[in-house]
N, C-alpha and C positions, 0 to 999 in steps of 0.2 A: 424537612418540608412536610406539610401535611399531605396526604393520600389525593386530597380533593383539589389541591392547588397542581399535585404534579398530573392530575390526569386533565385540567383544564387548560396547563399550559404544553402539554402533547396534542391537544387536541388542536389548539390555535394555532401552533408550529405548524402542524401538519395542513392546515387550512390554509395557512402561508405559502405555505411551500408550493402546494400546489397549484394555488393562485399563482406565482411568481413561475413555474412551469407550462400553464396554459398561455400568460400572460406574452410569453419572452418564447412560446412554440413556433413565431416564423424565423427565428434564427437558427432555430437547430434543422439535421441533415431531415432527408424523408424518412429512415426508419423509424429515426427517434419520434417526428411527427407525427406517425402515423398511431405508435406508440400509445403517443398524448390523445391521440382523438378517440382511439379504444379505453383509454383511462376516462375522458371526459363524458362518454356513452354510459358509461357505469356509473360517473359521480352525479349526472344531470338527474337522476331520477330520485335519489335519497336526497339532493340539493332542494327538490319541488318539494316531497314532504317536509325537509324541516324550514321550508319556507312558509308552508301551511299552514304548520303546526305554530309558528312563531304570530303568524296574521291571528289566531286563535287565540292568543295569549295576549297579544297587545290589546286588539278588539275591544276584551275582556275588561282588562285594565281601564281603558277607556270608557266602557261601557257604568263599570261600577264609579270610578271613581268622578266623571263628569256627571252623568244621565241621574245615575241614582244618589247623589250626593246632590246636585240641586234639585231634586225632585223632594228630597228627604229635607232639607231647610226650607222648599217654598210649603210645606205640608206644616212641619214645625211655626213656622211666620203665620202661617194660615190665608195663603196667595192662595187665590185661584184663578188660573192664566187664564183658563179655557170658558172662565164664568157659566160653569153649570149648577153652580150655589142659587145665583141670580135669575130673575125676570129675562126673561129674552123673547124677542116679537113674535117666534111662532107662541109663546102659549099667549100672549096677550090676544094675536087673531083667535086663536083657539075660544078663548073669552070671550068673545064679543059675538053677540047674536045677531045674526043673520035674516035678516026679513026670507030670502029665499034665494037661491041659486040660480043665479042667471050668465048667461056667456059670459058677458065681460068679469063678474066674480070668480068664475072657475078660470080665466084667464088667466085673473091676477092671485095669483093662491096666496103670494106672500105677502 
């Protein structure tokens, strides 16, 4: 077996195992319980980071492969979602001259 597969499959065992130990802790006596919940003190906090660390990774993945993959074919197609290529009403008011400024103008700005 390769180096890589025997140290992934210790690692999963042991994830089991201990899964299968906190899981099945109200059946055992109180020392051994209590045992578990000093074991589970210790494992909760290396549990958060590679929960972190895993949210970091996925993220990622999703990040690059959704966000910037259609970002990158609507550029390629030559979309523009957000139509800032185009005409849009502010600059047209912008264009348009104004005899002069009066309440109701500066009311309605758009």
């Amino acid at each position: 077996m390769h180096l890589r597969l025997k140290i992934a499959l210790t690692v999963i065992s042991t994830v089991v195992v201990l899964s299968l130990l906190v899981y099945f802790r109200r059946f055992f006596p109180k020392p051994v319980e209590r045992a578990l919940e000093g074991l589970r003190d210790w494992w909760l906090p290396i549990a958060k980071k590679i929960g972190h660390g895993q949210t970091i990774v996925l993220l990622t993945i999703v990040y690059f492969t959704g966000i910037a993959l259609t970002s990158l074919m609507a550029k390629c197609m030559g979309k523009d979602f957000l139509r800032l290529k185009g005409e849009t009403m502010w600059l047209q008011r912008l264009q348009r001259k104004r005899k002069k400024d009066t309440l109701e103008t500066l009311e309605r700005q758009f």
